[in-house]
N, CA, C and O atoms as a printed pandas DataFrame, in Angstrom:
     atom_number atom_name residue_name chain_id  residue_number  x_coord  y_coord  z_coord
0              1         N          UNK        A               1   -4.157   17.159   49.146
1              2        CA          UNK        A               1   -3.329   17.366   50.325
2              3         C          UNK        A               1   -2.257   16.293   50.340
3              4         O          UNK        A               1   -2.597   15.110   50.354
4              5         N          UNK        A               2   -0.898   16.669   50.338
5              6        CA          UNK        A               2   -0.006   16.050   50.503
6              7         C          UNK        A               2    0.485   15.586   52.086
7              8         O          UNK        A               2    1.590   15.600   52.629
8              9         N          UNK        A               3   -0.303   15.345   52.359
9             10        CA          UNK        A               3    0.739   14.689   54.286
10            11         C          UNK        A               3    0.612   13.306   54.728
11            12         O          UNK        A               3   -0.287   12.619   54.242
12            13         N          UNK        A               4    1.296   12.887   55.474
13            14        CA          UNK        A               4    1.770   11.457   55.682
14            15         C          UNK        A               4    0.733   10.705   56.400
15            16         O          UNK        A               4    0.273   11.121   57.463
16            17         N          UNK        A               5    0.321    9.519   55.803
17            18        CA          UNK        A               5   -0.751    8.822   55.916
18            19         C          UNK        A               5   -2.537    9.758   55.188
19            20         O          UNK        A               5   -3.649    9.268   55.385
20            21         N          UNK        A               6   -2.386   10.609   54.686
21            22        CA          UNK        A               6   -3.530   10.944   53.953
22            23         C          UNK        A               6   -3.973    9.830   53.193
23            24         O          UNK        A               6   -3.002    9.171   52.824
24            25         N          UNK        A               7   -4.925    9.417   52.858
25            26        CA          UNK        A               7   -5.233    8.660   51.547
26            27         C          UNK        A               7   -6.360    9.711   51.237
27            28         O          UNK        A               7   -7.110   10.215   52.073
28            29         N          UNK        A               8   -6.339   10.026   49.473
29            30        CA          UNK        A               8   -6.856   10.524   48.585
30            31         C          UNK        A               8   -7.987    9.475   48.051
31            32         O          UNK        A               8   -7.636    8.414   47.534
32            33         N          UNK        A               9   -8.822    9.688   48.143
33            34        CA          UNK        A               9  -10.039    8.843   48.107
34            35         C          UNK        A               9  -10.783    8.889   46.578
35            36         O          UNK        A               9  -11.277    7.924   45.995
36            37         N          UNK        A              10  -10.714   10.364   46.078
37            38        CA          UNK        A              10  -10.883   11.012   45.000
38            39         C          UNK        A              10  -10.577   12.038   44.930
39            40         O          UNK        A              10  -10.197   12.739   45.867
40            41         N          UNK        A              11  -10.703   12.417   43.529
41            42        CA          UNK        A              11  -10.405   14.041   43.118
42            43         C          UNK        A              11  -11.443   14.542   42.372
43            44         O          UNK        A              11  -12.144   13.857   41.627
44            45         N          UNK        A              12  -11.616   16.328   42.651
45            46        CA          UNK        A              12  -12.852   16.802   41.554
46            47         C          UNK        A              12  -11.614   17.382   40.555
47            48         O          UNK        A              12  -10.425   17.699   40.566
48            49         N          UNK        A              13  -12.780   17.278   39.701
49            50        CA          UNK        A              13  -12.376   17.899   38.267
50            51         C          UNK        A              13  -12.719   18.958   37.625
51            52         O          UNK        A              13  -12.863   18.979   36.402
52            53         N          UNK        A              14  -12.857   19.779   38.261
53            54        CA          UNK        A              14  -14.123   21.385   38.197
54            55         C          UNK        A              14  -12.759   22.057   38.042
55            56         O          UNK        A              14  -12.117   22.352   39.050
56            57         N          UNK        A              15  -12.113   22.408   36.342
57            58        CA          UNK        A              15  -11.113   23.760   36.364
58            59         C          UNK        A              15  -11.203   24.828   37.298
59            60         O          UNK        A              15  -10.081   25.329   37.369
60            61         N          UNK        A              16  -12.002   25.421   38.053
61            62        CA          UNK        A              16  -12.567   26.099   38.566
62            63         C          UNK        A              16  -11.471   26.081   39.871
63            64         O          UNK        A              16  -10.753   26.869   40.486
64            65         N          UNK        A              17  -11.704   25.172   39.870
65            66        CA          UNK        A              17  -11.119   24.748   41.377
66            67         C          UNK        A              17  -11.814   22.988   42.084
67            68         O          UNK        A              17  -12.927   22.683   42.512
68            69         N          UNK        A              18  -10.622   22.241   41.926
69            70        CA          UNK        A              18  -11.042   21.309   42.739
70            71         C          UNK        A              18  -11.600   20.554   43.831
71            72         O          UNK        A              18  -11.631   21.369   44.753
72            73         N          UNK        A              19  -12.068   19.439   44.260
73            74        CA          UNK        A              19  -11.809   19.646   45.599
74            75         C          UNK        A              19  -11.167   18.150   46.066
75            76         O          UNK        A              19  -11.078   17.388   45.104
76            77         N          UNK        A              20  -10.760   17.650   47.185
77            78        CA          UNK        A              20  -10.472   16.259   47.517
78            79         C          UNK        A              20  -10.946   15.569   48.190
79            80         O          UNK        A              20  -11.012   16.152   49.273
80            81         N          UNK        A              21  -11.537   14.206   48.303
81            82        CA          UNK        A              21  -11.991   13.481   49.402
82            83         C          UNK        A              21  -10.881   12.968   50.145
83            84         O          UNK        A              21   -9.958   12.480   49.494
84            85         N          UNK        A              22  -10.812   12.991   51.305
85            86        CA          UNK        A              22   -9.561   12.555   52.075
86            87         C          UNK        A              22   -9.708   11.456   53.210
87            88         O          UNK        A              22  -10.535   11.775   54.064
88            89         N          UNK        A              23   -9.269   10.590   53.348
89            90        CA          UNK        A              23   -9.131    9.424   54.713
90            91         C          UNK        A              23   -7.905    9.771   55.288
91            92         O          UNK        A              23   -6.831    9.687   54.692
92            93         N          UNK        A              24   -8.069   10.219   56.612
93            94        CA          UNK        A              24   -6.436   10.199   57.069
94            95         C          UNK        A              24   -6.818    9.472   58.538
95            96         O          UNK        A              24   -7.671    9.728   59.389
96            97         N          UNK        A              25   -5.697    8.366   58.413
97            98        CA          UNK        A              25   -6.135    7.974   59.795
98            99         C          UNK        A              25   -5.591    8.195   60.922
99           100         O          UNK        A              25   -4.403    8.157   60.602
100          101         N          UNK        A              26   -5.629    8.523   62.681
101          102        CA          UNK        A              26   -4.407    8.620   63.699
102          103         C          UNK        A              26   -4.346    8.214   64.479
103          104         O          UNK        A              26   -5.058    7.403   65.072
104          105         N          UNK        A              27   -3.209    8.820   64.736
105          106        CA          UNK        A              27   -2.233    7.594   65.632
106          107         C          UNK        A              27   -3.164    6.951   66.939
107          108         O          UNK        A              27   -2.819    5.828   67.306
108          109         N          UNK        A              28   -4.292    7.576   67.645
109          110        CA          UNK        A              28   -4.900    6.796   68.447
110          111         C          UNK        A              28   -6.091    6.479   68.285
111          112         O          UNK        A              28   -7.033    6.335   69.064
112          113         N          UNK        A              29   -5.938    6.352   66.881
113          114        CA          UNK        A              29   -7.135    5.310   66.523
114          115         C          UNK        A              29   -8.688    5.723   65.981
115          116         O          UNK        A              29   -9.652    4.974   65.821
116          117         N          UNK        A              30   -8.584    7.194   65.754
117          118        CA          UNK        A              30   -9.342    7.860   65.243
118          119         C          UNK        A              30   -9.167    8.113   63.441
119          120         O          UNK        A              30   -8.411    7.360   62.827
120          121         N          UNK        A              31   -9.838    9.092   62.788
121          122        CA          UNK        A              31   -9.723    9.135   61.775
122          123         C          UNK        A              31  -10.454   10.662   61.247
123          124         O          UNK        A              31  -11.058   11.361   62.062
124          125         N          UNK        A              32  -10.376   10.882   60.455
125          126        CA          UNK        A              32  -10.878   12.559   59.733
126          127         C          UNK        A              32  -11.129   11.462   58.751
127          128         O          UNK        A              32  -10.599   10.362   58.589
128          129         N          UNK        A              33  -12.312   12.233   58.011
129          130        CA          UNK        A              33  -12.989   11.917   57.007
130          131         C          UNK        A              33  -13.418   13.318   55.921
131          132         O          UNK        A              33  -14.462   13.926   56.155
132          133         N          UNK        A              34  -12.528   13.736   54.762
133          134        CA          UNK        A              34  -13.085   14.915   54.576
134          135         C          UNK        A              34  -13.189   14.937   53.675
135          136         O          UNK        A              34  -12.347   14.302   53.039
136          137         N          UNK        A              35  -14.722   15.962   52.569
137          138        CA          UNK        A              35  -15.354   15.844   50.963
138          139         C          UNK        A              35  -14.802   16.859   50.642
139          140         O          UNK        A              35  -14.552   17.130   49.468
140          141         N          UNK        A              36  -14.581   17.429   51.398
141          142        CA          UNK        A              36  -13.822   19.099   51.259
142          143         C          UNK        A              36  -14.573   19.802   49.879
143          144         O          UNK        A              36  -13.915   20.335   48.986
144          145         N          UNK        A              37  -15.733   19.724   49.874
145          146        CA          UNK        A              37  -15.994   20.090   48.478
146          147         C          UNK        A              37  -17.795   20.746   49.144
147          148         O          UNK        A              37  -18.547   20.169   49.930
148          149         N          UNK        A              38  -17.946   21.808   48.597
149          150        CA          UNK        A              38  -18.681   22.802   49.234
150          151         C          UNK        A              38  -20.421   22.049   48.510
151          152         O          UNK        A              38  -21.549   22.263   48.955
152          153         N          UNK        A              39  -20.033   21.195   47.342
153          154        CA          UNK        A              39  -21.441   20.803   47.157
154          155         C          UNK        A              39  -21.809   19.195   47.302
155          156         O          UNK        A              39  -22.582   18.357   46.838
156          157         N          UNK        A              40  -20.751   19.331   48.247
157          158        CA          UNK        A              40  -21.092   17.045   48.629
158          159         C          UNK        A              40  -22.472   17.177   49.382
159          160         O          UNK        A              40  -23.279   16.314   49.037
160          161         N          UNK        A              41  -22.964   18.156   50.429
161          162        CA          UNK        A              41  -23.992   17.597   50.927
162          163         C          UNK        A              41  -24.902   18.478   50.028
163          164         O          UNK        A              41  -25.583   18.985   50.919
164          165         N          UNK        A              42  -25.286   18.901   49.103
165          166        CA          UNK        A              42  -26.465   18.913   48.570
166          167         C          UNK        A              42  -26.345   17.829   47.484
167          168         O          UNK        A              42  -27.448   17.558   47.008
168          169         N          UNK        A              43  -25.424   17.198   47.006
169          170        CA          UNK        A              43  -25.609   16.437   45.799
170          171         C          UNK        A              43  -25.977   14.744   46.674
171          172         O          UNK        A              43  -25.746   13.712   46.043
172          173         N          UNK        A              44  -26.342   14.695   47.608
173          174        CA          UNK        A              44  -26.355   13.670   48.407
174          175         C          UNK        A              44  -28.112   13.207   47.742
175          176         O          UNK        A              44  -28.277   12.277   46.953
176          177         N          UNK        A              45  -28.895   13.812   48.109
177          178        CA          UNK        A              45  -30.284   13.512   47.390
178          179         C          UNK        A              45  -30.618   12.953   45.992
179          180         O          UNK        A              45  -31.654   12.536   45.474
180          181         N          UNK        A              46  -29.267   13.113   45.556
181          182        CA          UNK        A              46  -29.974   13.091   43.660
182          183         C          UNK        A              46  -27.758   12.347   43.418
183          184         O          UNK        A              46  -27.070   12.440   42.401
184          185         N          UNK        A              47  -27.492   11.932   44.337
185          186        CA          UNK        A              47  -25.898   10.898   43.837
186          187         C          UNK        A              47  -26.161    9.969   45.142
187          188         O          UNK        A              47  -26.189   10.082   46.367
188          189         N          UNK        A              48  -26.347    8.933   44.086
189          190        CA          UNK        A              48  -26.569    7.468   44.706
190          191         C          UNK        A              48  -24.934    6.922   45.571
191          192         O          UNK        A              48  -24.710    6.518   46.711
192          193         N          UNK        A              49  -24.015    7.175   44.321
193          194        CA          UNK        A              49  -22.321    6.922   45.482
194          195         C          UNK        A              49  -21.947    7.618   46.344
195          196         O          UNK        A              49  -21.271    7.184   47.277
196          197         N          UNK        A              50  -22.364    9.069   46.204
197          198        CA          UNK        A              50  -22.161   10.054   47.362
198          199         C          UNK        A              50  -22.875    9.501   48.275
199          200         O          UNK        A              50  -22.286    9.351   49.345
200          201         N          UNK        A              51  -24.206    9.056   48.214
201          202        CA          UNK        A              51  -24.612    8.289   49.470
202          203         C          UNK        A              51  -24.127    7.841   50.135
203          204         O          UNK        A              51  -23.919    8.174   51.302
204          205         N          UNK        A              52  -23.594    6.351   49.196
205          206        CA          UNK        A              52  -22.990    5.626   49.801
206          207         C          UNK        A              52  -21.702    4.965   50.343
207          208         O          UNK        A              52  -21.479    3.929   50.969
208          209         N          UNK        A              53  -20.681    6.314   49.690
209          210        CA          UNK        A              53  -20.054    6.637   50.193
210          211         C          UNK        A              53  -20.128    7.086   51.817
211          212         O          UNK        A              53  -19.824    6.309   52.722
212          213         N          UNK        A              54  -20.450    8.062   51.970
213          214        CA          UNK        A              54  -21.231    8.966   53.232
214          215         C          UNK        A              54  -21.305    7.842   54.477
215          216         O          UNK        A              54  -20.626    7.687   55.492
216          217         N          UNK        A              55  -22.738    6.961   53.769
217          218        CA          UNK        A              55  -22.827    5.694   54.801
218          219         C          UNK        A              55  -22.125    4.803   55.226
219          220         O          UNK        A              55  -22.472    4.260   56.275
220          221         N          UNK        A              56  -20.912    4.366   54.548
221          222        CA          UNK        A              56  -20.127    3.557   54.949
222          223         C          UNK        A              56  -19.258    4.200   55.656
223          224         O          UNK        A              56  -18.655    3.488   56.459
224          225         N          UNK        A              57  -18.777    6.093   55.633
225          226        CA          UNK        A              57  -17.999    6.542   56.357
226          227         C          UNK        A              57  -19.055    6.575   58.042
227          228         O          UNK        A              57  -18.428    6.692   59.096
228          229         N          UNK        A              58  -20.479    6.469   58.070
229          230        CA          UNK        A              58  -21.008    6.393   58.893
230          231         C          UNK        A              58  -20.844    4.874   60.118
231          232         O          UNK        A              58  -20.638    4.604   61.301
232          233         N          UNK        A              59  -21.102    4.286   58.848
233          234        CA          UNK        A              59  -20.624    2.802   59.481
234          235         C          UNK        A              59  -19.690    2.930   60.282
235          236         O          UNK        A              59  -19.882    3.176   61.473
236          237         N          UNK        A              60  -18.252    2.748   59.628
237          238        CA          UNK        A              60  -17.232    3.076   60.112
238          239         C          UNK        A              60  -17.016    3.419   61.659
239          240         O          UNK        A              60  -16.337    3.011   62.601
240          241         N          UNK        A              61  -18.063    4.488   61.366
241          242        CA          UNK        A              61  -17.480    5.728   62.836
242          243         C          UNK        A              61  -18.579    4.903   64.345
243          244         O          UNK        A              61  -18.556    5.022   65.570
244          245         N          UNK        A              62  -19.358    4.159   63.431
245          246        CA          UNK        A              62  -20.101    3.403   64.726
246          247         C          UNK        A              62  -19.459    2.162   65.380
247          248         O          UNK        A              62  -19.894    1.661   66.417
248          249         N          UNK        A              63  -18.330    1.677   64.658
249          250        CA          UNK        A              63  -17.455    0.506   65.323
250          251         C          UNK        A              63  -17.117    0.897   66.126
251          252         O          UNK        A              63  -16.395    0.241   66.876
């Protein structure tokens, strides 16, 4: 996704079709957090960075 203030966090690599992790933050102080990718929460059990990824976006949202 190309729009202003997105940050691209990662990219998949599945020819198939990709998908993107996205941080976008706004203007009052909130934020979207998105895996946009249809198999982030099952690969959560058996991918240790997807974890912990995940958790720190958890963190985050508890400040």
């Amino acid at each position: 996704m190309d729009a202003p203030g997105v940050e691209v966090i990662a990219r998949g690599e599945n020819p198939a079709g990709g998908a993107d992790m996205l941080f976008f933050p706004k203007k009052n102080g909130g934020w979207v957090f998105s895996a946009s990718s249809m198999s982030f929460n099952g690969a959560l059990p058996y991918d240790a960075p997807a974890r912990r990824i995940l958790r720190n976006v958890f963190d985050l949202a508890l400040r």
